[in-house]
N, C-alpha and C positions, 0 to 999 in steps of 0.2 A: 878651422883651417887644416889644410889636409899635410902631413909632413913631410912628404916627398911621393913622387906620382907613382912608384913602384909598391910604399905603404898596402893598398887593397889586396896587391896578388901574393905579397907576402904574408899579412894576415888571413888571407885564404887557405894560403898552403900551411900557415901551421895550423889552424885552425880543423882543416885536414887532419893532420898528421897527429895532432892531439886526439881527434876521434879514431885513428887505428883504420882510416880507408884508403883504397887506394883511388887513382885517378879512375881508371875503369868505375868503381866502387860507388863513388860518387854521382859520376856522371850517369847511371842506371839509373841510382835514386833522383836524380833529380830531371832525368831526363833530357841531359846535352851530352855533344861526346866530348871524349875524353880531349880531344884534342881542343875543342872549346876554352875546357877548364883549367887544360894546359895554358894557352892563350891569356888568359884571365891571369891565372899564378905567376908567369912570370910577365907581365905588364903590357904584353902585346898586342891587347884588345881590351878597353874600357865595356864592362860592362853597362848596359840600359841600366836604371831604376828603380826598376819594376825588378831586372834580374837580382840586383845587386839586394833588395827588397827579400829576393827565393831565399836566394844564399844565405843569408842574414840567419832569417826564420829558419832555415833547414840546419842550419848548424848551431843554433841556439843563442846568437848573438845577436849585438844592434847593427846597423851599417855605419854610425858612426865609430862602431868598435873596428868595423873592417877600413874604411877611413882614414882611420887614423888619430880618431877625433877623442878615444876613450884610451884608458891603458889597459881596461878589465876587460879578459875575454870573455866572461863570463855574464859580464853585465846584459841581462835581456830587458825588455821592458814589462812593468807589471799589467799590459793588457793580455787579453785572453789568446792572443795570438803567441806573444813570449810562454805565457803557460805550457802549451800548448808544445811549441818545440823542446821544454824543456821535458815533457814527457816524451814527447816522440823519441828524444834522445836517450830518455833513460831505456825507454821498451827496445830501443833498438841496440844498447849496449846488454842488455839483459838476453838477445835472442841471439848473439851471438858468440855466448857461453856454453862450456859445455852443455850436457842436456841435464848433470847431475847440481852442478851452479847453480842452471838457467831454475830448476824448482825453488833452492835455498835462495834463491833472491828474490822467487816470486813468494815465497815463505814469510822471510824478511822484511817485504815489502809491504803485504797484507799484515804484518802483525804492528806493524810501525802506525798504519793508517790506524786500526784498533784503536790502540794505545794512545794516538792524538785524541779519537775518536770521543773516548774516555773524558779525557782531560779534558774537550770541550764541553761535556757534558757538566764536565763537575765545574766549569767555566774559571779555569786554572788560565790566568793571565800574564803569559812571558813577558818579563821585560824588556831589558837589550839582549843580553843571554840566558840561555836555558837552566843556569844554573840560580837564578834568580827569578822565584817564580813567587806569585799569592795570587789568593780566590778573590775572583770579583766580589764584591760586596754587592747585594741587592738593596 
């Protein structure tokens, strides 16, 4: 059940404003104008399904999170499409770093995957948290 019909464009706009874009910013990437998304944010125009579906994926979330249905913004879903944005999101938070950043987090980034890399190999098996870890047993 949705918590009141304003709920979506509220969620949008922080959801926005959490990523650091502006209306212009958005609407490039995703290919509406701003004044659409304006529309959308403050309640004035329901988006379609399908749209509400872009939005969703382009900002790393469910549509029940937009909704009103989740309390976690962050909640994506674990098919390859949630993947997916959650990358897009980080590469596109990473490229709009300075240029001396934007390497130490491609640095970071590559040494992080390694290091799991690693671990899988040595078939190191996290529990709930990280700090609690043992080898699979063959």
């Amino acid at each position: 059940m949705i918590e009141n019909e304003s709920t979506f464009g509220k969620r949008l706009k922080l959801i926005r404003n959490k990523n650091k874009l502006t209306l212009d910013e958005a609407g490039k990437k995703l290919g509406v104008s701003r004044t659409q998304l304006c529309e959308y944010e403050n309640g004035l125009v329901v988006p379609s399904v399908s749209r509400a579906a872009e939005l969703a994926k382009f900002y790393g979330v469910t549509v029940d999170y937009l909704l009103g249905e989740k309390k976690d913004y962050l909640s994506v879903s674990n098919s390859d499409a949630g993947n997916e944005s959650i990358f897009s999101k980080l590469t596109s938070r990473i490229e709009q770093l300075k240029p001396h950043y934007k390497n130490l987090a491609r640095t970071l980034f590559n040494k992080t995957i390694e290091e799991l890399e690693k671990l899988q190999e040595q078939e190191v098996v996290f529990s709930q948290s990280p700090a609690k870890t043992s080898k699979k047993k063959k």
